[in-house]
C-alpha positions as YAML, in Angstrom:
chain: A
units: angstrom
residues:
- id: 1
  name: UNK
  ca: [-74.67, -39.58, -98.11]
- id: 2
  name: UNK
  ca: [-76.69, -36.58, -97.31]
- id: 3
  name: UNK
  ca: [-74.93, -33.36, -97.41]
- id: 4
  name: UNK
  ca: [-75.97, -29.77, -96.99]
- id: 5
  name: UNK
  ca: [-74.59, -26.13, -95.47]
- id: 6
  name: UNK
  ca: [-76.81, -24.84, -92.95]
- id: 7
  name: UNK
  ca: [-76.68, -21.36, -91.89]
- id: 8
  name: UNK
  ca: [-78.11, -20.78, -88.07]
- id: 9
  name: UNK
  ca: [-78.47, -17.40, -85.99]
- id: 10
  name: UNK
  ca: [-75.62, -17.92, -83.24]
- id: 11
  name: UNK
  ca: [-75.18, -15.39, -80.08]
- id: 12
  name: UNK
  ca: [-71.74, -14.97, -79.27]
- id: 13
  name: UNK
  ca: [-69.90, -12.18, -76.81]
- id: 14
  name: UNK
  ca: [-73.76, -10.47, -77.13]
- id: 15
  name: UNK
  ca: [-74.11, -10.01, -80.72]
- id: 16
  name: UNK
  ca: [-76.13, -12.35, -82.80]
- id: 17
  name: UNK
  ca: [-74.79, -13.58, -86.16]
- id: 18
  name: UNK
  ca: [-75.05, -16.14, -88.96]
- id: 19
  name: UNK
  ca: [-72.74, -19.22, -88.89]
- id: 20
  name: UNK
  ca: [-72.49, -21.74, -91.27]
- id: 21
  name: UNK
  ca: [-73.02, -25.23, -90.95]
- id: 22
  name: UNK
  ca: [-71.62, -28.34, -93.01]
- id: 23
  name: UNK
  ca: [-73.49, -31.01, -92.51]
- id: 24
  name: UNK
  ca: [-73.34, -35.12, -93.60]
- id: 25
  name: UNK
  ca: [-75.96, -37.42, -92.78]
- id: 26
  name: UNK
  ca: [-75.61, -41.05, -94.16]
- id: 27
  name: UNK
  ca: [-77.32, -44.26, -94.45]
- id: 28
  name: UNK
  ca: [-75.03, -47.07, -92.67]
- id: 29
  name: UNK
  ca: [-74.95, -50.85, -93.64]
- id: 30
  name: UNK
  ca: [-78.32, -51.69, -92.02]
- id: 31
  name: UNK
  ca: [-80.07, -49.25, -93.28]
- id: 32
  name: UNK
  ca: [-80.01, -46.78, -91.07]
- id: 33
  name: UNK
  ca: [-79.33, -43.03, -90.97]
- id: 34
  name: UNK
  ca: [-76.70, -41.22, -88.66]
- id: 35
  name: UNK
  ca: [-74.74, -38.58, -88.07]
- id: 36
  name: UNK
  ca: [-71.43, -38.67, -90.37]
- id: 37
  name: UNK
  ca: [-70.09, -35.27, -89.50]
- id: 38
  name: UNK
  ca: [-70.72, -31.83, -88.54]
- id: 39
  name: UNK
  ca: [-68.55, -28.80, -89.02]
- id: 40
  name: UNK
  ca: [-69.08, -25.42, -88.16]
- id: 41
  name: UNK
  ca: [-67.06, -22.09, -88.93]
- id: 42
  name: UNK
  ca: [-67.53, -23.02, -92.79]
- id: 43
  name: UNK
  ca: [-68.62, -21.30, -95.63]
- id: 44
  name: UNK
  ca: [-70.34, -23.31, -98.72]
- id: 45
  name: UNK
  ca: [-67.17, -22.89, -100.60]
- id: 46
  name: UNK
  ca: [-65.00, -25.76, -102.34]
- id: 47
  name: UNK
  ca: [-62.31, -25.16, -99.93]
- id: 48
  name: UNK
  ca: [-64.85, -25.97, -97.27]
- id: 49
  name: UNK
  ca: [-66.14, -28.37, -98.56]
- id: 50
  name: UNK
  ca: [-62.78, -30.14, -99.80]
- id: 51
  name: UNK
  ca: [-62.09, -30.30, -96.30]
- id: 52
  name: UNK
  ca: [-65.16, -31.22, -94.68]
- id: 53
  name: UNK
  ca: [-65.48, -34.56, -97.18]
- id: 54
  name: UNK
  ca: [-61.71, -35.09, -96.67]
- id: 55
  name: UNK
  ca: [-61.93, -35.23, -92.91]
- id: 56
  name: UNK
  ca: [-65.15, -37.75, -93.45]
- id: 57
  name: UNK
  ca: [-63.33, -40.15, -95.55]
- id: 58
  name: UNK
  ca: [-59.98, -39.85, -93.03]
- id: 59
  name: UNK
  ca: [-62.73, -40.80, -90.19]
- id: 60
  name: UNK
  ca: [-63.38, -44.23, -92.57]
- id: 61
  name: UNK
  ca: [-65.96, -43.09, -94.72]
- id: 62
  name: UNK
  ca: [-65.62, -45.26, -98.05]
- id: 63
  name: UNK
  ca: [-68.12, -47.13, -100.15]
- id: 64
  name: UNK
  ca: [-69.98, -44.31, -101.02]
- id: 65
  name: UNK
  ca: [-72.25, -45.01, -104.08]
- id: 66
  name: UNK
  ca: [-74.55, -41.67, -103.89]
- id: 67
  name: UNK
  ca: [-74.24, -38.40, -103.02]
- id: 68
  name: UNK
  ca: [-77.59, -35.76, -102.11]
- id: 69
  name: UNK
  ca: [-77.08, -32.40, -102.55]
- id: 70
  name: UNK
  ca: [-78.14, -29.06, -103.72]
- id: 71
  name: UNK
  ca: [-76.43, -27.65, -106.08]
- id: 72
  name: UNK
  ca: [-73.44, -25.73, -104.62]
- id: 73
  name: UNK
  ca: [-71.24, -26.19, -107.09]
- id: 74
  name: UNK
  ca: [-67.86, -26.16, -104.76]
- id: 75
  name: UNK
  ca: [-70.08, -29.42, -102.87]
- id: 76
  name: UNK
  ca: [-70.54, -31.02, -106.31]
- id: 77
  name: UNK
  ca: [-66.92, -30.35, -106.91]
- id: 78
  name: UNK
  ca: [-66.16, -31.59, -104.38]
- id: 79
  name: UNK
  ca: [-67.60, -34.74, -104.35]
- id: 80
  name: UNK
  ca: [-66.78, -35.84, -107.69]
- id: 81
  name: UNK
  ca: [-62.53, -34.98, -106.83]
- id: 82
  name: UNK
  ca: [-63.03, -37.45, -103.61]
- id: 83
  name: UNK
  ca: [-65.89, -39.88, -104.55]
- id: 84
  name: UNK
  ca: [-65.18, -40.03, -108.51]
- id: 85
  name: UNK
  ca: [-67.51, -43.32, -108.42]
- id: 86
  name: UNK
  ca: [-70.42, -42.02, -106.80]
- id: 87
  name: UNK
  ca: [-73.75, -40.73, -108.42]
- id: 88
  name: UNK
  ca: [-74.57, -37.17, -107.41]
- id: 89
  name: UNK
  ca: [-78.40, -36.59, -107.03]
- id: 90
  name: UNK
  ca: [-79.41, -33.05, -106.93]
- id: 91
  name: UNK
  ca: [-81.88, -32.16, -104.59]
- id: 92
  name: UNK
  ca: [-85.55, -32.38, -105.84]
- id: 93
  name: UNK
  ca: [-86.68, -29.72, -103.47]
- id: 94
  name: UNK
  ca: [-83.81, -27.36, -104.30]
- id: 95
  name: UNK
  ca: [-84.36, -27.78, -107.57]
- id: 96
  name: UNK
  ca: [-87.85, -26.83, -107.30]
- id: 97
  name: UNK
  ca: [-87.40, -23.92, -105.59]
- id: 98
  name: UNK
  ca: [-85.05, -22.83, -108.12]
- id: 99
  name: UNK
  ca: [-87.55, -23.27, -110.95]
- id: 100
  name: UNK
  ca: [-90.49, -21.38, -108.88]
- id: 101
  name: UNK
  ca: [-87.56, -18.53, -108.51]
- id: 102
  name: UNK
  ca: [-88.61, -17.63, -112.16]
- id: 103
  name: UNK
  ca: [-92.43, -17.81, -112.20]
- id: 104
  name: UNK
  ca: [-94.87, -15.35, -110.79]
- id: 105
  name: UNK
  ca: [-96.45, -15.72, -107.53]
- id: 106
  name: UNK
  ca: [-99.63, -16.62, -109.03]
- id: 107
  name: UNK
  ca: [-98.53, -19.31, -110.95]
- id: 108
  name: UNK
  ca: [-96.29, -20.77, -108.46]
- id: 109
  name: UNK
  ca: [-99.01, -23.64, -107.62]
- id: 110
  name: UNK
  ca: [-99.44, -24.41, -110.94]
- id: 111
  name: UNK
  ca: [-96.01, -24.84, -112.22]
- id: 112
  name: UNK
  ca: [-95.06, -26.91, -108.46]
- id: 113
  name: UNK
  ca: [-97.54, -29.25, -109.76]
- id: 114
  name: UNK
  ca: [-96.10, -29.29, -112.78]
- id: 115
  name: UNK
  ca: [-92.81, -30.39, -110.99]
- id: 116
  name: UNK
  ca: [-94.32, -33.21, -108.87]
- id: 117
  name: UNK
  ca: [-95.50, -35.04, -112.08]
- id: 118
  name: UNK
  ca: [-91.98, -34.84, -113.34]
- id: 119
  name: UNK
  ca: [-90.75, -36.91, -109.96]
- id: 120
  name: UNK
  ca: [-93.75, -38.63, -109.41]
- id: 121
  name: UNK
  ca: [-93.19, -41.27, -112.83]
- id: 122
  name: UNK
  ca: [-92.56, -44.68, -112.40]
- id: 123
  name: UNK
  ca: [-89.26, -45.01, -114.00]
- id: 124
  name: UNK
  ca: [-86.45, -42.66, -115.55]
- id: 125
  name: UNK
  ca: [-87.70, -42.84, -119.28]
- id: 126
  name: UNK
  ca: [-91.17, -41.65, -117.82]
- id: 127
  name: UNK
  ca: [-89.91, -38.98, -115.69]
- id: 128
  name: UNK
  ca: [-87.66, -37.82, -118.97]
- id: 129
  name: UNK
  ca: [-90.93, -37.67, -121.42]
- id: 130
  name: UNK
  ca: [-93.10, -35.49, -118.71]
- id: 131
  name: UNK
  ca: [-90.30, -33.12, -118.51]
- id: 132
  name: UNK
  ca: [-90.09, -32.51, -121.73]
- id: 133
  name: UNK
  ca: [-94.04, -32.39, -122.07]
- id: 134
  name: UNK
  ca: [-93.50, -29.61, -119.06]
- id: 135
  name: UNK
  ca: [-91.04, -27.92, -121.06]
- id: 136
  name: UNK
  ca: [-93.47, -27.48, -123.67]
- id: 137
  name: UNK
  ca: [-96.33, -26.28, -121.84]
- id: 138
  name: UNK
  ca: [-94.17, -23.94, -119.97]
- id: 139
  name: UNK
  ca: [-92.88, -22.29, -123.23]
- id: 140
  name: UNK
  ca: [-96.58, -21.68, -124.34]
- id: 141
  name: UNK
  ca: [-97.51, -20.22, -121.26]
- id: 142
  name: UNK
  ca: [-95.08, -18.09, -121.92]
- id: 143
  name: UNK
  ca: [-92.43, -19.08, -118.49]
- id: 144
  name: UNK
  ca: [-89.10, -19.19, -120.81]
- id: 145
  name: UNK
  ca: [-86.94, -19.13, -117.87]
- id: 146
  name: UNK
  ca: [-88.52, -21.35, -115.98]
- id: 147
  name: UNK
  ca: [-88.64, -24.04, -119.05]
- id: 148
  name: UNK
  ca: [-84.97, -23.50, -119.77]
- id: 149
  name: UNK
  ca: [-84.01, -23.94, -116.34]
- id: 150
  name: UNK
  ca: [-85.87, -27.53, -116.42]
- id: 151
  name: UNK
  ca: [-84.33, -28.06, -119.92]
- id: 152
  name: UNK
  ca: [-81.07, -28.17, -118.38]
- id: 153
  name: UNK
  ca: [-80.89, -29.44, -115.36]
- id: 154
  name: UNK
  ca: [-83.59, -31.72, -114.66]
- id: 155
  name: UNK
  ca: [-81.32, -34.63, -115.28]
- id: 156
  name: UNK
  ca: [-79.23, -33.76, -112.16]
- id: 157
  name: UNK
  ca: [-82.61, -34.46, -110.54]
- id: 158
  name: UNK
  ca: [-83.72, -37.94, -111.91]
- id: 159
  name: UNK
  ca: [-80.51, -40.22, -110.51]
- id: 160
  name: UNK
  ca: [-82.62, -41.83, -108.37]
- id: 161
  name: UNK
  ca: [-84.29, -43.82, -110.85]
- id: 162
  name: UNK
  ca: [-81.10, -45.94, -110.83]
- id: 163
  name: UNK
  ca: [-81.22, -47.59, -107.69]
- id: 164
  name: UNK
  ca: [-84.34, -49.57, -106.25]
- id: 165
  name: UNK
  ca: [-87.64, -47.95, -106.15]
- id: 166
  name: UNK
  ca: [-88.46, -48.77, -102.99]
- id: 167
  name: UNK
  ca: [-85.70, -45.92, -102.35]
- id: 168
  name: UNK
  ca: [-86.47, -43.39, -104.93]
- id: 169
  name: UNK
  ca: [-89.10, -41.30, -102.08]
- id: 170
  name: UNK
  ca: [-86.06, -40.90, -99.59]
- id: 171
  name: UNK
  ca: [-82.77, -40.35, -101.96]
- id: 172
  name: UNK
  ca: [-84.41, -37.80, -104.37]
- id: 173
  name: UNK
  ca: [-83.78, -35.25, -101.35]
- id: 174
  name: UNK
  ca: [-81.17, -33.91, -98.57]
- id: 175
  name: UNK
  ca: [-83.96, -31.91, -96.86]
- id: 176
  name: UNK
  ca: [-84.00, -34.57, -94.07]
- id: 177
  name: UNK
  ca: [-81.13, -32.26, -92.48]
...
């Protein structure tokens, strides 16, 4: 399961505004994705989000052996209180935009790259040693922030490696929605 809070521009009574989207997109027995629910008039809080997952699994969603996400941490919350057996994957491209949050412009480009590598190994102990050979580099070019950040969450980011690889280029992110 996919899930993600969107916030689009609505027009309503003449005056435009944000409104906040919750959003679950899922991959059905054949293999196919759909639609599992859409609720608007949210905010990305646990409340919300309580409810929104609630409602899904009330509608017959069950089975439910990995979650997508960023990292909102009501969602993640939420998730583990009504799916307790499910993996949680955090969202590669959240993550990364996170991470280039604490480098300079300039060396955005290099440090994405950087990233890639990290998601781009061909199993889970791979993808653990480049990280930490990241983490490294990144201290001596002096991006503490940006190292620590990895450091500590990159694991949220690297579930994928435990289902089939043929997978791993379509679970590591929600940003289908």
């Amino acid at each position: 399961v996919f899930l993600d809070g969107l916030w689009l521009k609505r027009t309503w009574g003449g005056e435009v505004g944000k409104e906040a989207v919750l959003v679950a997109i899922g991959v059905n027995a054949d293999g196919h994705r759909e639609i599992f629910g859409i609720c608007e008039g949210m905010q990305e809080y646990k409340e919300s989000w309580l409810s929104f997952i609630r409602h899904l699994k009330s509608r017959g969603l069950s089975g439910v052996r990995l979650v997508v996400s960023d990292k909102c941490l009501g969602l993640v919350e939420s998730v583990s209180q009504c799916f307790p057996r499910a993996e949680w994957q955090r969202c590669v491209f959240h993550f990364h935009r996170n991470i280039l949050s604490k480098v300079s412009r300039e060396k955005m480009p290099e440090v994405a790259a950087m990233l890639k590598a990290i998601h781009a190994q061909e199993s889970r102990v791979s993808a653990d040693d480049k990280a930490k050979a990241i983490i490294a580099e990144l201290r001596l070019m002096k991006m503490g922030k940006a190292a620590d950040l990895i450091e500590q969450s990159v694991y949220e980011t690297l579930t994928y490696y435990a289902f089939p690889d043929i997978h791993w280029h379509k679970i590591r992110t929600n940003n289908p929605l």
